[in-house]
N, C-alpha and C positions, 0 to 999 in steps of 0.2 A: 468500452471494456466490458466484459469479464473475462468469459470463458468461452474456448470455440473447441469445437469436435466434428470431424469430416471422415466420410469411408470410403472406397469405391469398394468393390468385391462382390459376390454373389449370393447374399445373403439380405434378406429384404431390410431392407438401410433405417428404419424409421424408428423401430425399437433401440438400436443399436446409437442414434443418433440422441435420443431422448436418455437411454439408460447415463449413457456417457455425460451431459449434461447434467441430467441430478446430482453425479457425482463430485460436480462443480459447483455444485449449489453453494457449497461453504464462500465461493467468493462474494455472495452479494451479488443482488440484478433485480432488477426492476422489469422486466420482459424478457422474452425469451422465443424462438424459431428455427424452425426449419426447411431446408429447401432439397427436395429429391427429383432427381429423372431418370428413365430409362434409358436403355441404350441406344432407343431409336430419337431421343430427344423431349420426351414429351416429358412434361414437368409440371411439378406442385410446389406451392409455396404457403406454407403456414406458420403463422404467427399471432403471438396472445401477450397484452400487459397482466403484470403478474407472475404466479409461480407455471413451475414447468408443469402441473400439473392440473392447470386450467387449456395448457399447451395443447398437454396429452388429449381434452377433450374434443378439440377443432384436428386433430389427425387424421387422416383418413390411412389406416392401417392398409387397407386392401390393393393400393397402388402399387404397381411388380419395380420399386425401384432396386436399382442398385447403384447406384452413387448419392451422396447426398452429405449438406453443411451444414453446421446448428452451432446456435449461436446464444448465450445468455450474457443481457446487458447491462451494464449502469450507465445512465444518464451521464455525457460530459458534452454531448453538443445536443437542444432538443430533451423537450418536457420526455418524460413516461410516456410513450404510445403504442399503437401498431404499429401507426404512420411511422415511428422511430427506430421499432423492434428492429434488429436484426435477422433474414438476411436482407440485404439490400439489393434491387435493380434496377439496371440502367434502364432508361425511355423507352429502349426500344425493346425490351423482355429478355435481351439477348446475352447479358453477364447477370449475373447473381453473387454476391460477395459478402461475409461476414468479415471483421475486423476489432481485434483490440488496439490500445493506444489511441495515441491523437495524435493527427495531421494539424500541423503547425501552420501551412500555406493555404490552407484550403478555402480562403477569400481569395487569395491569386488565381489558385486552381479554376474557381467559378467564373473569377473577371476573366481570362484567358483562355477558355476551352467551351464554357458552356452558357455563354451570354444569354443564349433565346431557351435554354432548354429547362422546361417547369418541374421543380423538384417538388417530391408528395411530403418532405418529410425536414427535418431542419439538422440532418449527422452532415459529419465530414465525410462519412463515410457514401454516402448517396452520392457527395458531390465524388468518389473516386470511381467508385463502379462506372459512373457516368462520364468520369474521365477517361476512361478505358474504353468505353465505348466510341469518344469521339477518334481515338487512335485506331479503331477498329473498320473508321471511316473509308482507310487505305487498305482495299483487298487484296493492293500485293504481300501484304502481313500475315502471316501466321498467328493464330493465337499466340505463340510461346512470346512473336515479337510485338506482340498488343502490349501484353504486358508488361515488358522488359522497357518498353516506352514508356509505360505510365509509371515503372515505378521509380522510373529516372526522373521524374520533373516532381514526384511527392514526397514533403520534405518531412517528417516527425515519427513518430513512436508508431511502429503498425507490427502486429502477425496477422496473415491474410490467409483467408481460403477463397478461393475463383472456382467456381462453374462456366466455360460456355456450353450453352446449350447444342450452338452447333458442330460440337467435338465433346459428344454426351459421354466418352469412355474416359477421358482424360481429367482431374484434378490437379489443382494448378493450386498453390502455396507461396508465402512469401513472407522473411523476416527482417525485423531491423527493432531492438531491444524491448522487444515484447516478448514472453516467451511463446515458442511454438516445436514440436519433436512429432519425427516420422514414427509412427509403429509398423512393424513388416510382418507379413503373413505369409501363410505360402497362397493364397487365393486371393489376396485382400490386401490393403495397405490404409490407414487411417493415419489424421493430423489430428494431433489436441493440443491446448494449453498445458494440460499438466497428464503425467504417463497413468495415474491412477482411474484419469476419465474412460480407458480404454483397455485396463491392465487384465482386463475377465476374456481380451482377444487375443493381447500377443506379450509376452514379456521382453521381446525385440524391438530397439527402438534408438533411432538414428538424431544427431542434435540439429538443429541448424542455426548454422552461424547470423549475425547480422548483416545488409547485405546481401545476403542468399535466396534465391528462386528456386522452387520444386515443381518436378514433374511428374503425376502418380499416377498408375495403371495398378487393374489389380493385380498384374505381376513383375511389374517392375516399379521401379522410380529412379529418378536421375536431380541430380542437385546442381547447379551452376550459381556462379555469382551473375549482378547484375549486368557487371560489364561482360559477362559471355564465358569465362573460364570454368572447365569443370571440375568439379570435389568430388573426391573417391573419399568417402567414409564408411566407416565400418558399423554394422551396428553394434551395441553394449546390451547386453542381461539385463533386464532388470529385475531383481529379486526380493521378494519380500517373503519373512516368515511369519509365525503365529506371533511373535515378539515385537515384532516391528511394525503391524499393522494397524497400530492407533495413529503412528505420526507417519503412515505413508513411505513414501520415495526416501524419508531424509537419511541420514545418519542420524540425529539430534533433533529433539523436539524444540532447541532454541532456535536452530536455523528455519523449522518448518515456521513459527510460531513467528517470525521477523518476515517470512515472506507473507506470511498473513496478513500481514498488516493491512494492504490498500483494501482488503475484502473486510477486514475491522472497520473501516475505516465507512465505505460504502455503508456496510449496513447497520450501524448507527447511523446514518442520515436518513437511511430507510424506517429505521426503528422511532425516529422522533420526528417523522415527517406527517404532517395532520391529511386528510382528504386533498385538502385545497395546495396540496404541493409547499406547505409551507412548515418552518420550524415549531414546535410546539412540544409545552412541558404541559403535568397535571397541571390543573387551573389555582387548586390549594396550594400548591411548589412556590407556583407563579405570585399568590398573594404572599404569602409568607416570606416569602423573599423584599417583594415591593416594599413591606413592612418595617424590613432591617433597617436600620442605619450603621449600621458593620458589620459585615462576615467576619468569622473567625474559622479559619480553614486549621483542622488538625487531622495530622498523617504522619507516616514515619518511612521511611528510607524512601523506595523510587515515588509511592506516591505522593512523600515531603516535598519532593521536584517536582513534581506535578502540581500540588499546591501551590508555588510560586509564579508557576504559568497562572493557574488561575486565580490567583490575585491581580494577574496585570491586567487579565482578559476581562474580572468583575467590575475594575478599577478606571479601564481605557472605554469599556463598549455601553458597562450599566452605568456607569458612573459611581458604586457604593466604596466605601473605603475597605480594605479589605487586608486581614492581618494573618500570619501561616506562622504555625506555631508545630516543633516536637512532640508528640504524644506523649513521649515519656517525660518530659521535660514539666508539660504542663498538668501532670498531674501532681507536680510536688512544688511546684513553683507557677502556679495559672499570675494569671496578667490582670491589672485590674478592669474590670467589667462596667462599662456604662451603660446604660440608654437597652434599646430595644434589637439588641445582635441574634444573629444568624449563628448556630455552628454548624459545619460541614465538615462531615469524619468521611474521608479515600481511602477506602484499602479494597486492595485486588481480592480477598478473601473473604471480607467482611468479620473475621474473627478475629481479626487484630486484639491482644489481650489490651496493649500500652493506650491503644486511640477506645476500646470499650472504657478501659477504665477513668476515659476524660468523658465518656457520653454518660455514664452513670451519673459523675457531679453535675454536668451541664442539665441534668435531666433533675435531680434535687433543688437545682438552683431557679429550673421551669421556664429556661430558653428553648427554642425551637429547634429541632435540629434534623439534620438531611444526610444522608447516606450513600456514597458515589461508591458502587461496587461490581464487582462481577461474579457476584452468587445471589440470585434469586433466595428469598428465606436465613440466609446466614444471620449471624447473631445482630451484626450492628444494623443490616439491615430492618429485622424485625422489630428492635427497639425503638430505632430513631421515629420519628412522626414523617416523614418524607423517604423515599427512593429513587434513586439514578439510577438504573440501568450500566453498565457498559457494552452488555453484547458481545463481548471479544470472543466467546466461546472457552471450553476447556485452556488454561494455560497450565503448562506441566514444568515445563525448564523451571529450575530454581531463578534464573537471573529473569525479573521480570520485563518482558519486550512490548505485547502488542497489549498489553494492559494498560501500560506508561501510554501508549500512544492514543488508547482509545479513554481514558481519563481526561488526557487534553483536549479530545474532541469533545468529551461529555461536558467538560468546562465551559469547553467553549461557546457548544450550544447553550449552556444556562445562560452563560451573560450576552448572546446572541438574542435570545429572547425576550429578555428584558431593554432591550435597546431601542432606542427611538429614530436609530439608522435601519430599524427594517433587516438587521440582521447584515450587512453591507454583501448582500447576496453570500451568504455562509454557506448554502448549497453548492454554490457553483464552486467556491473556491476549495471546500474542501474534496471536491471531484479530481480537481486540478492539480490539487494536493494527494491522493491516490494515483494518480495516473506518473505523477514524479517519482514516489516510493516505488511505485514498478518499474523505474528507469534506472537508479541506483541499484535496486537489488537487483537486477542484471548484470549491472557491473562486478559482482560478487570475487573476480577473478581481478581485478584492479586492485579491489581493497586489500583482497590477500596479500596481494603483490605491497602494498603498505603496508600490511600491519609483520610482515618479515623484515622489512627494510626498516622499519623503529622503533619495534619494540622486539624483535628476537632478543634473549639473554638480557633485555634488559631490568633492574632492580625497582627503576622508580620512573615516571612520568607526570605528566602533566598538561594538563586540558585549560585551556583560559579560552575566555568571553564577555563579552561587557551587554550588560540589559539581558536582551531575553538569550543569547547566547551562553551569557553566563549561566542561566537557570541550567541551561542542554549541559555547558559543562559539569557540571555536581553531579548531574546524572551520566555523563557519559563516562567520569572517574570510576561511579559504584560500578557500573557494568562491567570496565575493564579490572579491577581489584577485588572482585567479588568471584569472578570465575578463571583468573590467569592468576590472578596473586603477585599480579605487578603494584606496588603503590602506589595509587595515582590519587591525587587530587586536583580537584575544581577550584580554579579560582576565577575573579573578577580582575581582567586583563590590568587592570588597571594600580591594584592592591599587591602586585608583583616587589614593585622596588619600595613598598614600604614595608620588605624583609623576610619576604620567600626568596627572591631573586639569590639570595646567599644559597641557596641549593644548588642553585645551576651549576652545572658544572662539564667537562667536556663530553658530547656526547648524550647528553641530557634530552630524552622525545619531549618537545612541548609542542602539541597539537594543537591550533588556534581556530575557532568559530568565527566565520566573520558573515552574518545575512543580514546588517543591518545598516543602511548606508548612511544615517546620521554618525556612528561611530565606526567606523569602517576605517578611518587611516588611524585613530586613537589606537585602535590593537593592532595593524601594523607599526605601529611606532614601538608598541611593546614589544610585539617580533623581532623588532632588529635590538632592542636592550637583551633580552637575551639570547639570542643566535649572536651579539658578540660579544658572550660569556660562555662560548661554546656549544650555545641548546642545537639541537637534531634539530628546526622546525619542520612541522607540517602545515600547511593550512587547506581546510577545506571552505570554501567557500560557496556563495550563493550567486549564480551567475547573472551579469549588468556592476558587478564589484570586483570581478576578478582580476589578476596581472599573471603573468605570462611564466612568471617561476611559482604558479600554486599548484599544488598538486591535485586537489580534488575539488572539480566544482558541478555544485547542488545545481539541476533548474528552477529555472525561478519560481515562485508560489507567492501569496501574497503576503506581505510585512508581518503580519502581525501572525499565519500560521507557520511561518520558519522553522518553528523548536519539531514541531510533527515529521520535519523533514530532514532537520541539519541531526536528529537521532539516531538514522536509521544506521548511516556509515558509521555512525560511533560503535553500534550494538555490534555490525560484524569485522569490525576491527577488534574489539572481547572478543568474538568467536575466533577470527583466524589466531587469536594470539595466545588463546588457549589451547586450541587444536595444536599448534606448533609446539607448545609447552609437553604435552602428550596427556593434558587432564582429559577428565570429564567435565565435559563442559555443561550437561542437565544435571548435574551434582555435586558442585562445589563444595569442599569438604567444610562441615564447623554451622551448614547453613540449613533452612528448612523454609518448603516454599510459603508455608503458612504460620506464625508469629504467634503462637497462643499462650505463652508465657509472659511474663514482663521482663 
């Protein structure tokens, strides 16, 4: 993963390849390249760990190319390298290929294609270019049918851009729920991850489906499926004005700010990643913490939900006890206080009036206390004796998205690093963990398609979950009642028939979390008590637990990061159900995205 951008055309490719890339910086990458050639074939390949702008230094501007693919990375197969950077090629110099997603087969791919052949580099990606090559074995092939064969036997999440070198006019593309869109020129044609990488060439720009192959010259292009039929699409405008230009493409700064997420995600790993590739907080955090013998986590609305995650995370990885308390709550009613505790104030803002005004007593009373935020300098920041970071970047939408998410990865990392499992490779899972957010938020046109089917005109709702499910549900209630003004609460699947269940009623959405396979038939059992008291159900689920009448299921991730994942569908099921409602959905009436009163 991150981000890819490709040209052919007649304008020397390499500025145009790097511009388009910085403007994908927002996602997160750890390296980053690019690959150009001429028309007669001859080619360059440059690549750098780091920013693109260590990239820019190993460029050799003066090469007369005119085609060429760039590529910027994160780590999900293979440390940080060169050897890893993107673009990738096969053995024999003769494909060159960038790629997001992850190839799910690519141990088979290797056992079955490329037994004797020495990879430089440890991606899935090396192993497919090289797949492709070994198809290429057969000269009665055409490139287009090189391809069209390799992308038949590779099985996972990829957008591709192909070079051969020897068919140097032609670029070669390829989708399946990664994103990737054609831009059209009258000279020139370019592929990017997202249309802002490229929007300073063409504001014309073509989608492509899942499934689907590209053929690009710089004056044509042609789309086909993989099984050989061809799509006639039109391209669409895309338009931006002086208004619309902080949040991009979107409509909505919540939808841009929910696809953001896996690039949230990413660079907080980056951000808290030491030299030596590993997890790491300040060294005082790290003592201070060792110290406690109870956190007390206080917060208030999404990052109250946040707080519950990170009690399980403190409680299951550090081992310390760990107690999530109201802001407002415990400033007029606090909890009795023993021994040598921790406090930790979440807020997206850091100006929270209700959780400053619990740091002020915590701070008279001369406990230690730590600041999980995303404003560098903000009040609770400056006060507290310790800082988290979150990284997420500007959030604008009132309903808070990739903040919630990137809270739980800061969480996560604290008690990841306290842990005597060595963190149970936290790197890699939360890789695995972004690479799944970018498969559902592809799905964008599913959820829609639910969140019309259960909550159009509906009055009230209902999200249940049992353990860390439940946490997702409290959170997934505020998100839809905060910005549709449906009534929804979260409950514990469980605490139904001890006298909510009197709600249900015919027609009743109750949306069911189910990613955890110790309770997993417990809240199906709950499903079927109220689905036969009339409830709508949904369930989304986490797949290796699914059955055959769920409607939506999560890929897998690992157990304990679930809630990062089972969120996201909640967050654009609030959007579509708002958008149908005909609100503003970055402006929820009655609300403000920063809390500075009590």
């Amino acid at each position: 993963m991150c981000g890819i951008v490709g040209y052919i055309g007649q304008s020397a490719v390499q500025e145009i390849l790097l511009s388009g890339l910085e403007k994908l910086e927002y996602r997160g990458y750890d390296s980053a390249g690019i690959f150009v050639v001429d028309k007669i074939g001859n080619s360059h390949l440059f690549r750098e760990k780091g920013r693109i702008a260590e990239l820019r230094e190993v460029v050799d501007f003066d090469v007369p190319a005119q085609m060429g693919i760039g590529h910027t990375r994160w780590a999900t197969h293979g440390v940080p390298s060169i050897a890893n950077a993107h673009p990738h090629q096969s053995q024999d110099g003769r494909f060159t290929l960038v790629h997001n997603g992850v190839i799910e087969n690519f141990q088979e791919l290797k056992a079955t294609y490329l037994p004797d052949v020495a990879l430089t580099g440890n991606t899935d990606t090396e192993i497919v270019v090289n797949v492709i090559a070994h198809f290429a074995k057969n000269d009665a092939l055409t490139t287009k049918e090189i391809f069209r064969e390799a992308l038949k036997v590779v099985k996972g999440s990829y957008a591709f851009a192909l070079i051969d070198s020897k068919d140097p006019e032609i670029l070669w593309a390829a989708k399946n729920k990664s994103p990737l869109l054609i831009g059209v020129g009258t000279d020139f044609h370019v592929v990017a991850s997202d249309a802002m990488a490229t929007i300073q060439l063409t504001d014309q720009y073509v989608e492509i489906h899942d499934g689907e192959m590209v053929q690009l010259t710089n004056t044509d292009f042609a789309i086909e499926t993989v099984s050989g039929s061809v799509i006639n699409r039109a391209p669409y405008k895309a338009t931006v004005d002086a208004a619309d230009l902080e949040k991009g493409m979107y409509p909505y700064y919540m939808l841009k700010e929910i696809d953001e997420q896996p690039a949230v995600l990413r660079r907080i790993v980056q951000q808290y990643q030491n030299s030596a590739g590993e997890l790491e907080i300040p060294n005082e955090l790290k003592q201070a913490v060792e110290a406690a013998d109870r956190i007390h986590i206080v917060a208030c609305g999404t990052s109250y939900h946040a707080g519950w995650l990170g009690k399980h995370f403190l409680e299951k990885m550090a081992g310390i006890p760990t107690e999530v308390h109201i802001a407002s709550e415990f400033s007029y009613n606090p909890p009795l206080i023993k021994g040598n505790p921790l406090f930790v104030f979440i807020s997206q803002s850091g100006e929270t009036a209700d959780s400053r005004q619990v740091l002020v007593k915590v701070k008279e009373w001369g406990y230690p206390t730590l600041t999980i935020t995303n404003v560098q300098g903000s009040t609770l920041s400056r006060e507290a004796n310790h800082t988290l970071l979150l990284h997420a970047g500007p959030e604008i939408a009132v309903a808070s998205t990739k903040a919630y998410t990137a809270q739980i990865s800061v969480l996560a990392i604290l008690a990841a690093t306290l842990s005597e499992e060595k963190d149970f490779a936290l790197i890699h899972e939360l890789g695995i963990v972004a690479n799944a957010m970018d498969s559902i938020i592809a799905e964008k046109e599913q959820i829609a398609e639910l969140a019309e089917a259960y909550l159009t005109d509906k009055r009230s709702a209902f999200y249940i979950g049992r353990g860390l499910d439940y946490y997702v549900s409290m959170e997934a209630a505020l998100k839809l009642k905060e910005i549709s003004y449906v009534q929804t609460e979260g409950f514990a699947a469980g605490e139904l028939k001890h006298g909510t269940i009197a709600l249900i009623e015919e027609g009743t959405p109750v949306i069911a979390l189910i990613t955890q396979a110790e309770n997993a038939s417990h809240t199906r059992g709950n499903i079927e008590e109220v689905r036969s008291r009339g409830a709508h159900t949904c369930v989304c689920v986490m797949e290796g637990l699914q059955q055959e009448s769920d409607q939506l299921v999560l890929p897998a991730v690992h157990p304990m990061l679930t809630p990062l994942l089972a969120v996201v569908p909640t967050q654009l099921l609030a959007y579509y159900a708002t958008l149908q409602r005909g609100f503003d959905v970055d402006k929820p009436r009655n609300l403000a995205k920063s809390v500075t009163v009590e």
